[in-house]
Backbone as ProteinMPNN parsed JSONL, in Angstrom:
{"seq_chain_A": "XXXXXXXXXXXXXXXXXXXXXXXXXXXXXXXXXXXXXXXXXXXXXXXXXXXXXXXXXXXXXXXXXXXXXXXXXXXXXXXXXXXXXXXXXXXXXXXXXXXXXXXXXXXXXXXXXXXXXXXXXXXXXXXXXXXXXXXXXXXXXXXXXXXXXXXXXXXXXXXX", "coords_chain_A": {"N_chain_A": [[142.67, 148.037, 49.371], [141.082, 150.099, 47.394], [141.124, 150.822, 44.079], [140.64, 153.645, 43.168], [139.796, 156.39, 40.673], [141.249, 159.114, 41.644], [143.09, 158.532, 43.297], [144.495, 157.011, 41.172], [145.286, 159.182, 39.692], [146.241, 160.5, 41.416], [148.33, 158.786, 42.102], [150.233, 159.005, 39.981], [150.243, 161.911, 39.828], [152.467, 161.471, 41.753], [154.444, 160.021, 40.453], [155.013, 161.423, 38.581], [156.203, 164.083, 40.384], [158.391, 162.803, 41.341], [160.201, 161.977, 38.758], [160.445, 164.828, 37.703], [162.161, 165.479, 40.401], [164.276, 164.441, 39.743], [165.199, 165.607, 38.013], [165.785, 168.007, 38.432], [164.938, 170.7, 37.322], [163.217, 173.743, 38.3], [161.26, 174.443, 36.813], [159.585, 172.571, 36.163], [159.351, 171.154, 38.629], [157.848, 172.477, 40.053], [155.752, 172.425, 38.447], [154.923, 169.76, 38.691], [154.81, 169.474, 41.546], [152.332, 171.25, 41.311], [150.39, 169.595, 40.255], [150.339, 167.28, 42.258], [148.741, 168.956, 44.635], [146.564, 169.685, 42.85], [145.166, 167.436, 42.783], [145.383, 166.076, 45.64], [143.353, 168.219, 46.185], [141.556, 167.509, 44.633], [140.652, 164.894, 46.232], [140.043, 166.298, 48.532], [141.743, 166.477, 50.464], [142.345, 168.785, 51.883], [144.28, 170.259, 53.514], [147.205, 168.803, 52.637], [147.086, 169.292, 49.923], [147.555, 171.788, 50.413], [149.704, 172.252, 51.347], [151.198, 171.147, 49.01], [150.862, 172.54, 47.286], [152.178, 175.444, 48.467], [155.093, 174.427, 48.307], [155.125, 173.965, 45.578], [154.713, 176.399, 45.228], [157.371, 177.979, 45.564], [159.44, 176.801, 44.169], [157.799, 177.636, 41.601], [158.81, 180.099, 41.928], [161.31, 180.189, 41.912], [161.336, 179.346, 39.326], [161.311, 181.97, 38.18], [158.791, 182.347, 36.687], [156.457, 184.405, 36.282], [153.152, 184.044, 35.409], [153.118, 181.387, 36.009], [153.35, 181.647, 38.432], [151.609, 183.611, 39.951], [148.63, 182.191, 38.976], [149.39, 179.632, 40.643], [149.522, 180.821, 42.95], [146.953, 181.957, 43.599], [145.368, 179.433, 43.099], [146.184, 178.484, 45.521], [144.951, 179.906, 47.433], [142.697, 179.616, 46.838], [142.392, 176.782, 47.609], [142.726, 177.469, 50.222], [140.87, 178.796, 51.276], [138.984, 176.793, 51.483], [139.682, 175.076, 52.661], [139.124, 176.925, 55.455], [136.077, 176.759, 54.846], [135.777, 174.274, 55.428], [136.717, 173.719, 57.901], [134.795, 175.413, 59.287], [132.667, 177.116, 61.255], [133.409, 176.366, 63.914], [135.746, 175.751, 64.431], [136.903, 178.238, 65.126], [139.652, 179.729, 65.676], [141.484, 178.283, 63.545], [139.854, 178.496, 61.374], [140.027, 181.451, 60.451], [142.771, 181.826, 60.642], [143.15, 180.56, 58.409], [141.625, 181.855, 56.167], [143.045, 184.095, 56.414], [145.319, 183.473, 54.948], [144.205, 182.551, 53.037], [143.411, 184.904, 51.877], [146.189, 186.596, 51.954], [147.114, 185.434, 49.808], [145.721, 185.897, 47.749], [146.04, 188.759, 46.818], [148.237, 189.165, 46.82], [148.609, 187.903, 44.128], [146.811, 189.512, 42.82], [148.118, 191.84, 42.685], [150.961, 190.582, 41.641], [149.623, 189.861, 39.22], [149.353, 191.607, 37.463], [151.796, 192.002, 35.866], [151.659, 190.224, 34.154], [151.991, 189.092, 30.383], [149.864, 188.756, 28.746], [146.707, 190.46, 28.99], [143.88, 188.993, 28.735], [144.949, 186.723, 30.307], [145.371, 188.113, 32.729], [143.044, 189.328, 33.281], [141.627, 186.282, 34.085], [142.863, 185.504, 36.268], [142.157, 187.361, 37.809], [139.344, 187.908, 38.152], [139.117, 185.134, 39.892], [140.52, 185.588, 41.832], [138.788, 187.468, 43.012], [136.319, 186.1, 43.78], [137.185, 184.286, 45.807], [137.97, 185.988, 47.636], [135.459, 187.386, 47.753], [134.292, 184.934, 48.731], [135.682, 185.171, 51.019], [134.482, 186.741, 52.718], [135.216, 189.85, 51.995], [133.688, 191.554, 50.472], [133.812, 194.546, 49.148], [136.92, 194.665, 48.773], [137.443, 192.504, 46.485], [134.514, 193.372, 44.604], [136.1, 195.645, 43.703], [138.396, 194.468, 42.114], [136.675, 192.82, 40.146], [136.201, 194.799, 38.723], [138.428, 195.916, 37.884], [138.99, 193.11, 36.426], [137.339, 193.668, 34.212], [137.356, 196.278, 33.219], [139.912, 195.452, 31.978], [138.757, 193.314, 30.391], [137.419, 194.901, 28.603], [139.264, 195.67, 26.992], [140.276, 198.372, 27.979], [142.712, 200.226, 29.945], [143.961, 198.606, 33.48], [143.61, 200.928, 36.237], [144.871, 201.443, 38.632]], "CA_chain_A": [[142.171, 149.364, 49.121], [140.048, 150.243, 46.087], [141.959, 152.187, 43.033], [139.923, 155.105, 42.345], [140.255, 157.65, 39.281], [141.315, 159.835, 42.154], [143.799, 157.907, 43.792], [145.403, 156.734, 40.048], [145.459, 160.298, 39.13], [147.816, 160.799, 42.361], [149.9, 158.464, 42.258], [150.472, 159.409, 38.962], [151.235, 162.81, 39.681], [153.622, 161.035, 42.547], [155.381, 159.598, 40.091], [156.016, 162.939, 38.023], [157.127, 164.508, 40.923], [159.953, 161.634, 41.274], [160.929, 162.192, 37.597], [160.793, 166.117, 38.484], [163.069, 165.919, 41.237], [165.301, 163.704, 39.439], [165.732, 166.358, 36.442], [166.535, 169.603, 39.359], [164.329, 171.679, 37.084], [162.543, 174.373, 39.154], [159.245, 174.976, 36.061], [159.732, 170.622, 36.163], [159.153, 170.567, 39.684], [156.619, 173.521, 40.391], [154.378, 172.112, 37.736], [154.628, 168.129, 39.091], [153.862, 169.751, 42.955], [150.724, 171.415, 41.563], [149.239, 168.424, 39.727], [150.194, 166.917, 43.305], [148.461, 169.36, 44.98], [145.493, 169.423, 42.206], [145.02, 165.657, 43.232], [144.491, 165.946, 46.782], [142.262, 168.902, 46.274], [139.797, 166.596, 44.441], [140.297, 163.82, 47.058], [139.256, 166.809, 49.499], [142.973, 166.417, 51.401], [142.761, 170.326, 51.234], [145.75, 170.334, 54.096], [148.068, 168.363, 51.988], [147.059, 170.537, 48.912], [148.156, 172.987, 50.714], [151.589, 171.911, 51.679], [152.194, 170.739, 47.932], [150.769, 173.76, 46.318], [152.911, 176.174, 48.708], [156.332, 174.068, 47.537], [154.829, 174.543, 44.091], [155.074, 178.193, 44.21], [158.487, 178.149, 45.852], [159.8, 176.18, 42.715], [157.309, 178.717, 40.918], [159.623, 181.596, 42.057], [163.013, 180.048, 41.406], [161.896, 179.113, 37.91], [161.148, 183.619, 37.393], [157.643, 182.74, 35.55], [154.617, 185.018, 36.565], [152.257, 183.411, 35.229], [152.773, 180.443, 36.862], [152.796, 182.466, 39.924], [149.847, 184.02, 39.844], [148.447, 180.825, 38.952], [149.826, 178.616, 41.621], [148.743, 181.547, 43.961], [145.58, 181.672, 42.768], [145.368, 178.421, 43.084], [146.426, 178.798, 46.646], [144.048, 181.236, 47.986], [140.918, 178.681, 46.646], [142.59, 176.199, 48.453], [142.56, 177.794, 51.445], [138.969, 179.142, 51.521], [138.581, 175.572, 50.939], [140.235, 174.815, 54.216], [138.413, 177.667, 56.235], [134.762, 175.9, 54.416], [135.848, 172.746, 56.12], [136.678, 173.856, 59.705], [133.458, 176.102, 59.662], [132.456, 178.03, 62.572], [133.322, 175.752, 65.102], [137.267, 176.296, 64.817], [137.215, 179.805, 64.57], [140.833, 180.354, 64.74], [142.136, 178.136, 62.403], [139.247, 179.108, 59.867], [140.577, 183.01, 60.958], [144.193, 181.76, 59.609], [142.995, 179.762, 56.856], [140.868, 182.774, 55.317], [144.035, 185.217, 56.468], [146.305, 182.895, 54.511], [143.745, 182.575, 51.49], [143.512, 187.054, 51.496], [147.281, 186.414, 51.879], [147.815, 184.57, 48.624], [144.941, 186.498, 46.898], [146.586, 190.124, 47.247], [149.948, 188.972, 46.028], [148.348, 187.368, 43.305], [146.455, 190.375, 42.437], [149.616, 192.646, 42.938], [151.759, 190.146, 40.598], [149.056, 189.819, 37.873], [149.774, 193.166, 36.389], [153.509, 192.088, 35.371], [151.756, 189.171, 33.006], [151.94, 189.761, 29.626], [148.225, 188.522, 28.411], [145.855, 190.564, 29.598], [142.991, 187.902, 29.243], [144.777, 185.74, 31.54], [145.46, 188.616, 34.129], [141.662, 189.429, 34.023], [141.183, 185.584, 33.984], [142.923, 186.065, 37.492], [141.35, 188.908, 38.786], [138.504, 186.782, 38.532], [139.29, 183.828, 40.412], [140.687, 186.085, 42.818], [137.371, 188.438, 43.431], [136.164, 184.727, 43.938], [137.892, 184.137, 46.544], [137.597, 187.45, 48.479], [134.101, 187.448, 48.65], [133.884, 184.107, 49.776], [136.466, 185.428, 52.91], [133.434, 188.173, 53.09], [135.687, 191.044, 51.789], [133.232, 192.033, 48.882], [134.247, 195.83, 48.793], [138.269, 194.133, 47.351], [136.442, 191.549, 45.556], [134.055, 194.056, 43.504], [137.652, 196.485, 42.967], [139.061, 193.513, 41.197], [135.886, 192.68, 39.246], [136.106, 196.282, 37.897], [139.509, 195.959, 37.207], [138.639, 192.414, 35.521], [136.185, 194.168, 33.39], [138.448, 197.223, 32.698], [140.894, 194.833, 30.893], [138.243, 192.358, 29.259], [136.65, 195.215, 27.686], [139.976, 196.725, 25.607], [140.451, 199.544, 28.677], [143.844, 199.514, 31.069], [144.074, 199.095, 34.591], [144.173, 201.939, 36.467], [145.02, 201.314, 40.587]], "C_chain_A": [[141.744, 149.46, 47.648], [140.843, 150.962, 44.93], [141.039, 152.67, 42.745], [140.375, 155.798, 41.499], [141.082, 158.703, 40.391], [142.836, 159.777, 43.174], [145.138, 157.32, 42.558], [146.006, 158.359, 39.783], [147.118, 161.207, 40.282], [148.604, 160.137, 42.509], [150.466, 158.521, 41.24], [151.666, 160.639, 39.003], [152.708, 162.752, 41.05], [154.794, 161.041, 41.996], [156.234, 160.403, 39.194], [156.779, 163.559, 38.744], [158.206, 163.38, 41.155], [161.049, 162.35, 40.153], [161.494, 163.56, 37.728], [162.057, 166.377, 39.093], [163.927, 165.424, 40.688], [165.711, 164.868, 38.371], [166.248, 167.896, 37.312], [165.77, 170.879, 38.762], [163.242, 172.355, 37.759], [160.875, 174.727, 38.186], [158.975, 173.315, 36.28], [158.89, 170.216, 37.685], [158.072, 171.114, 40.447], [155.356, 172.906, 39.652], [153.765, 170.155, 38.674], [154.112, 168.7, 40.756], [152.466, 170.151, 42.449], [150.411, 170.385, 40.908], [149.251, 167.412, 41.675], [149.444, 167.278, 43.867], [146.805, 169.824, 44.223], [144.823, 167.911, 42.684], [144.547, 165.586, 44.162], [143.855, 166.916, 47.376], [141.116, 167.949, 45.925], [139.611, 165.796, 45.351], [139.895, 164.892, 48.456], [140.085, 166.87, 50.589], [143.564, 167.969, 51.253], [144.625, 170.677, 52.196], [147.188, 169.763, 53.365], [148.079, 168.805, 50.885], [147.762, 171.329, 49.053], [149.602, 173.504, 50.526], [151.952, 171.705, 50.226], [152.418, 171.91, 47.1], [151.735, 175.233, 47.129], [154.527, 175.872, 48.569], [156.54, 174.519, 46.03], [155.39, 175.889, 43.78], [156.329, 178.418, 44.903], [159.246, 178.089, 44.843], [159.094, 177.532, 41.874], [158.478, 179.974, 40.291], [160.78, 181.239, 41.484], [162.945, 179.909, 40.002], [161.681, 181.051, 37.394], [159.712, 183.393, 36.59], [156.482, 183.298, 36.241], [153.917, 184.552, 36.715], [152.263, 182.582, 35.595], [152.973, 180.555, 38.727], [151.652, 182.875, 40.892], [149.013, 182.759, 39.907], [148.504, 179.63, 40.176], [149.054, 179.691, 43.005], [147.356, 181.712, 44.112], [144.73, 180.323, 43.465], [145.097, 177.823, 45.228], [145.453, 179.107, 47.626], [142.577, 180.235, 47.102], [141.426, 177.701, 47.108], [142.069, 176.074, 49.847], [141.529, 178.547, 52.314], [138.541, 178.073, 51.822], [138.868, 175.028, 52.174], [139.198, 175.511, 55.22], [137.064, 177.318, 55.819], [134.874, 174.687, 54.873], [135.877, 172.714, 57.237], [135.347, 174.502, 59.477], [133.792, 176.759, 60.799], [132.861, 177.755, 64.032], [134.805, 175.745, 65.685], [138.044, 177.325, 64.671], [138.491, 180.34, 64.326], [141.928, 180.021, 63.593], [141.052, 178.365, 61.427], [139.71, 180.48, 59.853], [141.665, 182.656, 59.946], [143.932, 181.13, 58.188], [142.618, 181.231, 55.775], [142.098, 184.105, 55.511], [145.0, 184.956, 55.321], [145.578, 183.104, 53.298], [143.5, 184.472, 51.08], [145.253, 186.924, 51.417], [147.803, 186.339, 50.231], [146.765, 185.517, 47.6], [144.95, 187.937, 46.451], [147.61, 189.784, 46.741], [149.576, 188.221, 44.945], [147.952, 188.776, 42.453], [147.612, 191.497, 42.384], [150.792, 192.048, 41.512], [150.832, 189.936, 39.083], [148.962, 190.95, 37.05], [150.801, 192.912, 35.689], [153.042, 190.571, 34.288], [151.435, 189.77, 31.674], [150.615, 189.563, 28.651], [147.168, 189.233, 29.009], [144.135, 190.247, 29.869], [143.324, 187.279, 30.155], [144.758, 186.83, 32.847], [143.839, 189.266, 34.518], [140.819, 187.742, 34.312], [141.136, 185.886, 35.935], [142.571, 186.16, 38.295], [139.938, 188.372, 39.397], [138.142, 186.206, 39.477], [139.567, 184.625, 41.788], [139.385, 186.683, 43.612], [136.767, 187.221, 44.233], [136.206, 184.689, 45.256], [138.061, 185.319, 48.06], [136.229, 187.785, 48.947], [133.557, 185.81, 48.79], [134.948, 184.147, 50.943], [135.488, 186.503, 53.012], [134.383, 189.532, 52.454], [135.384, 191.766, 50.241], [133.287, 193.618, 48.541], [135.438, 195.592, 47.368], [137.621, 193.652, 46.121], [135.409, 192.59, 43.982], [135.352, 194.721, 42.877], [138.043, 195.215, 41.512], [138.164, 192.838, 40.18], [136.341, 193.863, 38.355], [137.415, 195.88, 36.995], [139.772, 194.749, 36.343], [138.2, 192.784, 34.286], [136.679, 195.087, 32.31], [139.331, 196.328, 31.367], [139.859, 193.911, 29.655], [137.673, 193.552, 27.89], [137.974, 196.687, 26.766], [140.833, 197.744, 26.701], [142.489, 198.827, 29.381], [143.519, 199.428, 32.431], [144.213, 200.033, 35.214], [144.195, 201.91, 38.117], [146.469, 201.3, 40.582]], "O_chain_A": [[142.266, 148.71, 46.823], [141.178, 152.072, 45.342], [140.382, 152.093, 41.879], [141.602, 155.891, 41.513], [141.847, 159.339, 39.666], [143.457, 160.737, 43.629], [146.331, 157.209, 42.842], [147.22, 158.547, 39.704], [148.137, 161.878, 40.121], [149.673, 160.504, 42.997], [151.572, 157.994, 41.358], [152.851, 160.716, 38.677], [153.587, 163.592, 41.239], [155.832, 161.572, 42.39], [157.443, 160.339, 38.973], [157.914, 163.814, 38.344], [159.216, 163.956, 40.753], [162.112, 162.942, 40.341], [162.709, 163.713, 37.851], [162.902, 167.163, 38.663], [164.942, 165.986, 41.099], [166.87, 164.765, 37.97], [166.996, 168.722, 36.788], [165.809, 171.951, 39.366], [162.222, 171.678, 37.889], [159.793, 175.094, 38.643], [157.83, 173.042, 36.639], [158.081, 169.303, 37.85], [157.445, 170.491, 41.305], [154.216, 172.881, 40.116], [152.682, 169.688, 39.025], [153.01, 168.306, 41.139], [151.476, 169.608, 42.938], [149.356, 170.259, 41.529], [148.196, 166.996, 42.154], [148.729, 166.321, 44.165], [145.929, 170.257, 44.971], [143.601, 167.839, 42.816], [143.396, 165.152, 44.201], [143.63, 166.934, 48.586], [140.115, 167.659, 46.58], [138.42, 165.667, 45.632], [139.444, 164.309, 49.442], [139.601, 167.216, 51.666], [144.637, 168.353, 50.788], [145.678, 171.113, 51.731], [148.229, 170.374, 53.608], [149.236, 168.857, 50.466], [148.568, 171.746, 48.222], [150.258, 174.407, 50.007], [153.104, 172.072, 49.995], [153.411, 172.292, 46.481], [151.999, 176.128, 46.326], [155.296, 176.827, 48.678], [157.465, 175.087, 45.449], [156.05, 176.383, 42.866], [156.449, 179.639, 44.803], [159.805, 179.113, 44.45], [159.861, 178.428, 41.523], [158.827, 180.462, 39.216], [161.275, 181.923, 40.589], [163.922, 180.158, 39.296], [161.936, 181.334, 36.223], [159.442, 184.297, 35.799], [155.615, 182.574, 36.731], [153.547, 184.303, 37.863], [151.083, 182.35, 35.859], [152.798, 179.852, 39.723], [151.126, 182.598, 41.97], [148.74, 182.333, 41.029], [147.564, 178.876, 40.43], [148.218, 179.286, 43.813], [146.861, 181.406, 45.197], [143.716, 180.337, 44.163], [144.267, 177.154, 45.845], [145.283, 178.405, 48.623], [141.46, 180.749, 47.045], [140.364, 177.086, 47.209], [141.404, 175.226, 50.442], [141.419, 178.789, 53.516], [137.549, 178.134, 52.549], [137.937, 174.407, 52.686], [138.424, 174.762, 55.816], [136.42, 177.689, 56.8], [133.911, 173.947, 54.676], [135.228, 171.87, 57.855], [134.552, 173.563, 59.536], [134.919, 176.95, 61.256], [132.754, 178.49, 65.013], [135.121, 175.736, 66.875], [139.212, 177.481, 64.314], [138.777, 181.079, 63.384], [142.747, 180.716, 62.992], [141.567, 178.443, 60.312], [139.814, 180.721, 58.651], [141.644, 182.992, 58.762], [144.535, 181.307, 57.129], [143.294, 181.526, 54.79], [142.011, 185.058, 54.736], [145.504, 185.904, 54.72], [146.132, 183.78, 52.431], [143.475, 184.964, 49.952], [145.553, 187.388, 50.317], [148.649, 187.03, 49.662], [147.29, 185.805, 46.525], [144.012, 188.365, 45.779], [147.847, 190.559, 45.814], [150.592, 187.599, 44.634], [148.673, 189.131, 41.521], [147.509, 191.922, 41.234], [151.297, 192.779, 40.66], [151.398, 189.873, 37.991], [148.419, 190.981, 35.946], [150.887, 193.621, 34.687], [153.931, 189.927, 33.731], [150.741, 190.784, 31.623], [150.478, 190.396, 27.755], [146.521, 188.48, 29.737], [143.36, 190.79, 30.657], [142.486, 187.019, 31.019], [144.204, 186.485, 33.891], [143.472, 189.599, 35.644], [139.643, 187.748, 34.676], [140.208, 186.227, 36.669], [142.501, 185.508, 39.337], [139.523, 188.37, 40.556], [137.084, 186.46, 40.051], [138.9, 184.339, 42.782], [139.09, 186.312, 44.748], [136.729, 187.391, 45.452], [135.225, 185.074, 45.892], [138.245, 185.096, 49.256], [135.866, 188.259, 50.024], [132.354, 185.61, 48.954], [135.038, 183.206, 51.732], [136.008, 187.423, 53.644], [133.678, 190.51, 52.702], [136.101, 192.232, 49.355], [132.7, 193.91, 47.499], [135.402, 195.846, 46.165], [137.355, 194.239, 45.073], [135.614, 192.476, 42.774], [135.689, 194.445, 41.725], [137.902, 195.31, 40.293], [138.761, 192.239, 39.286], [136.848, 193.652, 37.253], [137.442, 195.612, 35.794], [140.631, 194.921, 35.478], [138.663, 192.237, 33.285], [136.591, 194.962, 31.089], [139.324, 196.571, 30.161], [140.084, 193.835, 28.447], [137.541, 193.285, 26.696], [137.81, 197.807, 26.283], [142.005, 197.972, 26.403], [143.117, 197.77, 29.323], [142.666, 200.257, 32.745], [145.32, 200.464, 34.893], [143.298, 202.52, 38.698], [147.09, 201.225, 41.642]]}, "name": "protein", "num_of_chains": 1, "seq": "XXXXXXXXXXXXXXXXXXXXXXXXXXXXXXXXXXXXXXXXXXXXXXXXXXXXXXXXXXXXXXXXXXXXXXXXXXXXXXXXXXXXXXXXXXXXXXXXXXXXXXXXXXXXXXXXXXXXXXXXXXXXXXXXXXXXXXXXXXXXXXXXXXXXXXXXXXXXXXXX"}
């Protein structure tokens, strides 16, 4: 088998998660799943993304950090668009759950990005999220969360 940049890069972050699990730390072990789960997004293994990046934010939670909440969710929810852009039209109900699962993760993202304390990164976010919403078609949310992007970049507060 060939070593690819793509293939080094994961077994790489294999071998962090090892070290990870060996140290019990929950920010240790959340961060080594998403580079896992960054990895076999690029190799296009969005299902196994999936699975690493929803351990990720388990770990996420136990370590208490937001921002890498949001983040990992985030993260999540373009995943899983990413999933429902791969089945297409032809497996309507798992693209249905995929795009339920990526509004899933993109709503509790948007919900927890108020409680970060940067509000560049929580309109970085808001962003990524809108993103994400109107590619599941739901560009009504999607614009909301522009606004409320916009709101914060330009000095203002949130107000929803």
């Amino acid at each position: 088998m060939v070593e690819t940049p793509q293939r080094t890069a994961l077994r790489d972050a294999l071998l962090r998660l090892d070290l990870a699990e060996a140290s019990g730390s929950p920010f240790e072990l959340s961060s080594a799943l998403t580079a896992v789960g960054r990895c076999y997004r690029r190799m296009n293994a969005l299902r196994a993304a999936e699975d690493s990046l929803r351990q990720a934010l388990r770990w996420a939670r136990a370590s208490g950090s937001t921002d890498l909440q949001v983040d990992l969710l985030c993260e999540l929810a373009e995943c899983n668009c990413g999933v429902a852009e791969q089945l297409g039209d032809d497996e309507f109900r798992g693209t249905h759950a995929a795009r339920d699962r990526a509004r899933d993760a993109a709503f509790e993202a948007s919900e927890l990005a108020r409680q970060v304390a940067d509000p560049g990164w929580e309109s970085h976010a808001l962003l990524r999220i809108s993103d994400v919403l109107c590619r599941c078609g739901d560009h009504d949310d999607a614009a909301w969360l522009q606004w409320r992007a916009i709101t914060l970049m330009s000095g203002g507060t949130s107000l929803d």
